[in-house]
C-alpha positions in Angstrom: 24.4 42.1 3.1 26.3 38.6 2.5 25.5 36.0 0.3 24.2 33.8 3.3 22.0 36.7 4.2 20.9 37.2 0.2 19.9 33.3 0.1 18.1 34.1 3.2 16.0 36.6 2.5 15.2 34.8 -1.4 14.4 32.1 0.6 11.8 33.8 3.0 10.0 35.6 0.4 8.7 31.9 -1.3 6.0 30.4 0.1 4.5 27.0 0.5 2.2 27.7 -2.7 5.2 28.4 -4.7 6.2 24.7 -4.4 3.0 23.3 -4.4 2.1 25.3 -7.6 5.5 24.2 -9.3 4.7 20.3 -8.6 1.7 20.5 -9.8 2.5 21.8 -13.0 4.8 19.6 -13.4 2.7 16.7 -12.5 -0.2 17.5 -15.1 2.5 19.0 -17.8 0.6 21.8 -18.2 -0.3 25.1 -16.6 -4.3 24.9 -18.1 -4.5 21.6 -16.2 -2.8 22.7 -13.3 -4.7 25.6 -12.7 -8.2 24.0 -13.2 -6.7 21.6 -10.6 -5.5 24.4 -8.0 -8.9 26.2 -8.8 -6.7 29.4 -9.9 -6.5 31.4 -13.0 -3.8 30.5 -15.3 -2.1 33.7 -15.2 -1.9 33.8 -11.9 -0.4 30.3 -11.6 2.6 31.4 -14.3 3.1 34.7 -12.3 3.9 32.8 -9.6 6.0 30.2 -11.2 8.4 32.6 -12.7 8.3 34.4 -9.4 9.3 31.2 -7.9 12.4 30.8 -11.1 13.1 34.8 -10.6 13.7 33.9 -6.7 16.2 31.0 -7.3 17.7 32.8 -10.0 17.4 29.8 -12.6 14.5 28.2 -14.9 12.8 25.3 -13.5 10.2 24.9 -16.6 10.5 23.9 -20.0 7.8 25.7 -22.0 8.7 25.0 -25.3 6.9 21.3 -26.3 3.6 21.0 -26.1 4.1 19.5 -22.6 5.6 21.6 -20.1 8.0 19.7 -18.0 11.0 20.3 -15.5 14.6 21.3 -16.7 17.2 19.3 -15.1 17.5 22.6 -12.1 13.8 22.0 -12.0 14.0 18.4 -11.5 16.8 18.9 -8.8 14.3 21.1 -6.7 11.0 19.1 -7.3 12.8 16.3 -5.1 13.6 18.4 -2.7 10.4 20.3 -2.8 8.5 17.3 -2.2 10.3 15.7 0.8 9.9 19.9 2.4 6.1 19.4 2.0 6.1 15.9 3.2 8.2 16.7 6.1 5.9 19.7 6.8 2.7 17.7 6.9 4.3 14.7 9.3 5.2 17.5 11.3 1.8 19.2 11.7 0.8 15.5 12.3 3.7 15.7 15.5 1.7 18.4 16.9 -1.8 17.4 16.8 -0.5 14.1 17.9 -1.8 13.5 21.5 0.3 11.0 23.6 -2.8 9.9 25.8 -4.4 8.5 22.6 -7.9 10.2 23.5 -7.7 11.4 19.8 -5.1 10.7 16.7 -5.9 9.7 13.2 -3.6 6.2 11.5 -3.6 5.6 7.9 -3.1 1.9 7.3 -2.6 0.1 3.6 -3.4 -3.2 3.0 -3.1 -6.4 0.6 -6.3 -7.9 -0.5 -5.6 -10.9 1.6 -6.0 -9.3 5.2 -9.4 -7.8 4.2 -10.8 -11.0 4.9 -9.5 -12.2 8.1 -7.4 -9.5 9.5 -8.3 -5.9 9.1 -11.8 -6.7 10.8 -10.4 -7.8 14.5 -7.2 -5.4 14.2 -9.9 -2.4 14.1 -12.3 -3.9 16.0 -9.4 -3.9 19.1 -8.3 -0.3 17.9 -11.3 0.5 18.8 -12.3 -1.0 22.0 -8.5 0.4 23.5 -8.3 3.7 22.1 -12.0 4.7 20.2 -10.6 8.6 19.8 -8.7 7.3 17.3 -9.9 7.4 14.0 -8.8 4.8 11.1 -8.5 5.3 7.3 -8.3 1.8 5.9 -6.4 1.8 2.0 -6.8 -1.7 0.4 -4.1 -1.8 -2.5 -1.3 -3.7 -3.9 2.1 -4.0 -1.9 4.2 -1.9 -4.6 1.7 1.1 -4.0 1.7 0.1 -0.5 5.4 0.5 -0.4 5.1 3.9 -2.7 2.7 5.2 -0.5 5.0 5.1 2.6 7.7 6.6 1.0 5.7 9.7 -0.4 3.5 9.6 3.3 0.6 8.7 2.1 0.1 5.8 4.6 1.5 5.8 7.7 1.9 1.6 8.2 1.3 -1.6 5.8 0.1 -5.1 6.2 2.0 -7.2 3.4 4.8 -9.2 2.7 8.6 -9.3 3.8 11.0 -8.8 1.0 12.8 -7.8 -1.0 11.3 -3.8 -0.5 12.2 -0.4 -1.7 15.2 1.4 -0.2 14.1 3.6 3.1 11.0 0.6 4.1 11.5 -1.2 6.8 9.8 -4.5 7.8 8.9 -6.2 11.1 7.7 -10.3 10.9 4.2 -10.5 12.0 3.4 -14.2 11.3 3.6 -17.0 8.5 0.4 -17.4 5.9 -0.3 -20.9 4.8 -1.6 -20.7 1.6 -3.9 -23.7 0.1 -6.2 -25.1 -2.7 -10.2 -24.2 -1.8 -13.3 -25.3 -3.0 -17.0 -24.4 -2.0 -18.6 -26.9 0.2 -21.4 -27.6 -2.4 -18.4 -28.9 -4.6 -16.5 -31.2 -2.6 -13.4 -32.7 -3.8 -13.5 -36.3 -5.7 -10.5 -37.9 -3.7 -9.3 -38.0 -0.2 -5.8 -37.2 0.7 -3.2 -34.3 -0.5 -4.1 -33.6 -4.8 -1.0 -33.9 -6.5 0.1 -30.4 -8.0 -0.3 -32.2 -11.3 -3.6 -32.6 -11.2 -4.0 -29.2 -11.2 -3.4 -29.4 -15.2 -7.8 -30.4 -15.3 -9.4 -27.8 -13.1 -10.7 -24.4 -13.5 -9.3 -21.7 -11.2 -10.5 -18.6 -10.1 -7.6 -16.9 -8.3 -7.0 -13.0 -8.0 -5.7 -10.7 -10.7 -1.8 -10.9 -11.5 -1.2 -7.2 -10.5 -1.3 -8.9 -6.8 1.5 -10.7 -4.6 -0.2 -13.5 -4.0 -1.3 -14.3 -8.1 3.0 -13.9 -8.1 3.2 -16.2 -5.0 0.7 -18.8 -7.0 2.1 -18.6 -10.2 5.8 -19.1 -9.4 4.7 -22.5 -7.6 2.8 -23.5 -10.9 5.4 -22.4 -12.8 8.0 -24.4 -10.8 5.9 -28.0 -11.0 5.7 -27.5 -14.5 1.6 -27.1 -14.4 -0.8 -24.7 -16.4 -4.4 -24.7 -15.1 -7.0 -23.1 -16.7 -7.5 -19.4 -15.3 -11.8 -18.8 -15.8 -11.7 -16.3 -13.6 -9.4 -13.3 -12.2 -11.0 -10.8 -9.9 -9.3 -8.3 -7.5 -11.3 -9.1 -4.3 -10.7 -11.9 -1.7 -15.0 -11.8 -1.0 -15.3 -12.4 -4.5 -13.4 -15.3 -5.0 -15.1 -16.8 -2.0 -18.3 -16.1 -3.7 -17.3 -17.7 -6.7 -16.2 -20.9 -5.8 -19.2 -21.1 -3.5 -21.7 -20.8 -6.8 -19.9 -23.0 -8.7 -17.1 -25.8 -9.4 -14.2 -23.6 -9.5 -11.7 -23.8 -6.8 -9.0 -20.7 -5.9 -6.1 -20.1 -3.3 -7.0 -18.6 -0.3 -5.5 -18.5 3.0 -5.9 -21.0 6.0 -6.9 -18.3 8.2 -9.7 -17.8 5.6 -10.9 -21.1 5.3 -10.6 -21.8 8.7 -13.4 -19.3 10.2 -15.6 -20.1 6.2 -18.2 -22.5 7.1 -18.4 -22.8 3.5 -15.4 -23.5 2.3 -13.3 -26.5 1.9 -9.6 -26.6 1.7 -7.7 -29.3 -0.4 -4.4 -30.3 0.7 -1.9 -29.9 -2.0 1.1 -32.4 -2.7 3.7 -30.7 -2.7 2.4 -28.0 -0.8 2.4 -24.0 -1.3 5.1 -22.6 -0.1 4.7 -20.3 3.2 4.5 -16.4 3.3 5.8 -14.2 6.4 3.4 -11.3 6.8 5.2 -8.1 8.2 4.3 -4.7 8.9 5.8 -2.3 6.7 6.8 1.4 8.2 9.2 4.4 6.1 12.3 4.0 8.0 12.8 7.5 8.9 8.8 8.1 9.1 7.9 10.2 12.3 5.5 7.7 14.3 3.0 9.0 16.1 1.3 7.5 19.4 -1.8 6.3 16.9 0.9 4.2 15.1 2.7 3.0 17.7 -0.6 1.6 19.6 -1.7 0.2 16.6 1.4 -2.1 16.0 1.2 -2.9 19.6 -2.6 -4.1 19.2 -1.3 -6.0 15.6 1.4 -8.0 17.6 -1.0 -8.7 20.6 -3.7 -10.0 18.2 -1.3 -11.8 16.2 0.0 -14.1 19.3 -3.6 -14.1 20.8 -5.3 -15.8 17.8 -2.1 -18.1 17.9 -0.7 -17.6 14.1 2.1 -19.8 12.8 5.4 -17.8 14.8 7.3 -15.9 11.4 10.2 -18.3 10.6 
């Protein structure tokens, strides 16, 4: 037998638990936790690590700290490991795709921002076109959005354009006005753009800094030299609109927000906020199945029928 055919055969006698198991003990650090997690005994799961190391002929565990954890070999097959099992899932995926669209399944990630005015109509036309297909709807920020496409946990995004990972690829949607809001119980005391200055005597509720848009809002404070006071930081568009509803606070939001809120009132900043392009994120080399590519037909078809600001 050759060496081609010895790989071969080593090769043919691991199986998809083999990886699965090894990852997983690696991600926990230990085999106890692993095995509660894989809902196996813990011998078995070490039998069938070193079965795994016996087959490849090298050791891919350090047991010898109190945390277990991958040699360098080990963390050279991990990577590799993980793109097979990602690769084998997008490719059961291919198979149960159907072209006709009578049935399909999209996993979409979103930034809190298109909760509120753009996730609604988006399913609402996925829907009416194509109802076989079934959505899964992941609100998040747009680093785990970006994450999650890489390790094909979504299979699009609704964020931001640029700068993104290596291997994401973004397509401009349309640009986001951003602008200062109030509740309509609390008007504003001036007519006329409020310089950003002003800003310095108000209390604003605006959305926690783990977010792209608190980063979008602070770097324009920042750069007019202004600290207001931050009362409140939440992590939910609908409860910032709440808030400055109930009380005198006022917080960022977008136009397309305030434009279909009865009960909001936007104030015109001087110098104004500086404009966003919202894109559609995708993994470059992502298979994309019919349910994805209707759905970023739908999102471009929406976009230009509800007449958003062209991307610049």
């Amino acid at each position: 037998m050759s060496a081609i055919d010895d790989i071969y055969s080593g090769l043919m006698a691991l199986e998809l638990r083999h990886l699965r198991y090894l990852l997983t003990v690696a991600e926990h650090g230990s085999f106890t936790r692993a095995a509660e997690d894989l809902h196996i005994s813990q011998p078995t799961l070490s039998q069938q690590v070193r079965q795994l190391e016996r087959t490849l002929g090298t050791q891919l565990l350090d047991r010898s700290g109190r945390t277990v954890r991958l040699t360098d070999a080990g963390e050279a097959y991990a990577h590799h490991a993980r793109r097979a099992l990602r690769d084998l899932a997008a490719a059961e995926r291919a198979v149960h795709d159907v072209q006709d669209l009578s049935r399909g399944h999209l996993r979409l990630a979103i930034t809190p921002t298109f909760t509120a005015y753009l996730v609604g109509p988006l399913t609402a036309a996925l829907h009416t076109r194509h109802p076989g297909i079934t959505l899964t709807v992941r609100e998040t920020t747009q680093d785990r959005i970006e994450t999650g496409l890489l390790a094909d946990d979504f299979d699009l995004g609704i964020a931001f354009r640029g700068p993104h990972l290596p291997g994401i690829a973004a397509t401009a949607l349309f640009t986001e006005t951003l602008t200062l809001v109030t509740g309509t119980g609390h008007p504003a005391d001036r007519r006329g753009p409020l310089p950003v200055r002003e800003l310095a005597d108000r209390q604003l509720a605006l959305l926690s800094g783990d977010f792209a848009t608190r980063g979008h809002i602070d770097g324009y404070l920042d750069r007019h030299g202004v600290s207001p006071r931050i009362t409140v930081e939440a992590n939910s568009i609908q409860a910032l609109t709440e808030i400055v509803q109930c009380t005198p606070l006022v917080t960022v939001l977008p136009d397309a927000i305030t434009h279909d809120h009865p009960h909001l009132t936007p104030i015109p900043l001087d110098p104004a906020l500086p404009t966003r392009t919202v894109a559609l994120l995708h993994r470059t080399d992502a298979y994309r199945s019919a349910a994805t590519r209707a759905f970023t037909r739908i999102t471009h078809d929406l976009v230009h029928t509800r007449g958003y600001a062209p991307a610049s």
